[in-house]
N, C-alpha and C positions, 0 to 999 in steps of 0.2 A: 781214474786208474786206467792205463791202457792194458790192454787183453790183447789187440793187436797190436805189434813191433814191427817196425821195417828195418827188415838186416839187408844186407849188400847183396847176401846170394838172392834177392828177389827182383834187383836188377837186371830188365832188359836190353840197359843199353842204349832205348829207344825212352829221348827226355822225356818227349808226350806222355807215352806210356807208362809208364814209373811214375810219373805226376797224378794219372786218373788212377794208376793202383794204390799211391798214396791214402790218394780221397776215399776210394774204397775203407781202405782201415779205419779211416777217418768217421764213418759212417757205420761200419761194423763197430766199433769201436762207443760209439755213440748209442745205439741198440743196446750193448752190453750193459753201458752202466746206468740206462733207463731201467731195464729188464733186471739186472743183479746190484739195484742201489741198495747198501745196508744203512742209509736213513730212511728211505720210505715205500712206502708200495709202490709198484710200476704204474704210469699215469697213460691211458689209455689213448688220452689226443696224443704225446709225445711219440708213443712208440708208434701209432698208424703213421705220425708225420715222417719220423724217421723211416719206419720201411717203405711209403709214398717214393721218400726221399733215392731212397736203395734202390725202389724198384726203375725211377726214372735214369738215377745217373749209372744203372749197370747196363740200360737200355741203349742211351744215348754212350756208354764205353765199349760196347762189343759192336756199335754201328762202327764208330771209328775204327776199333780193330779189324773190320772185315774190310775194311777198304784198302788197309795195308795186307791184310794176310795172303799168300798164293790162294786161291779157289781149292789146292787140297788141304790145305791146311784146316780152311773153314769148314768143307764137308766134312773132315774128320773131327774135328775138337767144338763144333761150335751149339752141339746138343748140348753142353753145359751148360753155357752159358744161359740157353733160353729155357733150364731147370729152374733158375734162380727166381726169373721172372714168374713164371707161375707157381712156384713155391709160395713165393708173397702173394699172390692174387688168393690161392686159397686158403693159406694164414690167415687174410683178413674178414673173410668169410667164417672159416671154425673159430677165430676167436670174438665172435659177436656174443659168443656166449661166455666172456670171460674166463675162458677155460687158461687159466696158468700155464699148464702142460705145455701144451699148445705152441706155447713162447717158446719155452725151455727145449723142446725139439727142435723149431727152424734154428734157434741159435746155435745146435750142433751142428746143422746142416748149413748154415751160413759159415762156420768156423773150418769144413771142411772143404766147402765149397771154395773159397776164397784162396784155403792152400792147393787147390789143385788146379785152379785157375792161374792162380800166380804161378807157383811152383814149377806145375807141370806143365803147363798147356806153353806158359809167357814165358817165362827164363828160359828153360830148354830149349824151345823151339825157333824164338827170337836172335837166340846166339846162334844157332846153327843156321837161320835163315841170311842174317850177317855174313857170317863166314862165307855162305854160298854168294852172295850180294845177291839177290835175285827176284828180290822185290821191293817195291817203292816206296818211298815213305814218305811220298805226298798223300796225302789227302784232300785231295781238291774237285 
């Protein structure tokens, strides 16, 4: 079951980027139905692999995005993004103790995260930086 849906208003415009935010859901999405399977209890290698997984490919997607973004852009928005990353670091620490909860929080903070990253930070700003043309979208 997907939990996450890609509608059109979360298009940046920018192919690259739309594709890693894709994979995003793809990944959140993956979390979800470890974490809220109604055949079976959540299996603890899958869900460390999946948020491993979270934690490398949201690493390796905010490098890219900082290469395209103006330097105010990054100053301003890009404390988010490096929430996400030690959100999981310390998830996988408090849940050594199998504590459930535990889960059940980051996945609020992952669901929310994800929409103000996309939402707010990528769509909004991506179009407006278009419109301006005024940054590159090489990454090289």
């Amino acid at each position: 079951m997907k939990h996450f849906n890609w509608k059109k208003i979360y298009d940046t415009g920018i192919v690259e980027i739309d594709k890693q935010h894709r994979h995003l859901f793809e990944i959140a999405n993956a979390f979800y139905d470890e974490l809220f399977s109604e055949t079976s209890v959540p299996d603890n290698k899958k869900i460390f692999k999946i948020l491993e997984n979270l934690k490398d490919f949201s690493e390796f997607h905010c490098k890219y995005e900082k290469k395209i973004y103006p330097s105010e852009i990054v100053q301003q928005f890009f404390n988010i993004e490096n929430m996400l990353v030690e959100r999981i670091e310390e998830l996988k620490d408090l849940y050594k103790s199998n504590n459930i909860i535990v889960l059940y929080g980051f996945a609020e903070f992952l669901r929310k995260w994800l929409l103000k990253h996309i939402l707010i930070l990528n769509a909004k700003d991506f179009k407006e930086l278009l419109k301006k043309e005024t940054f590159s979208l090489s990454c090289n």
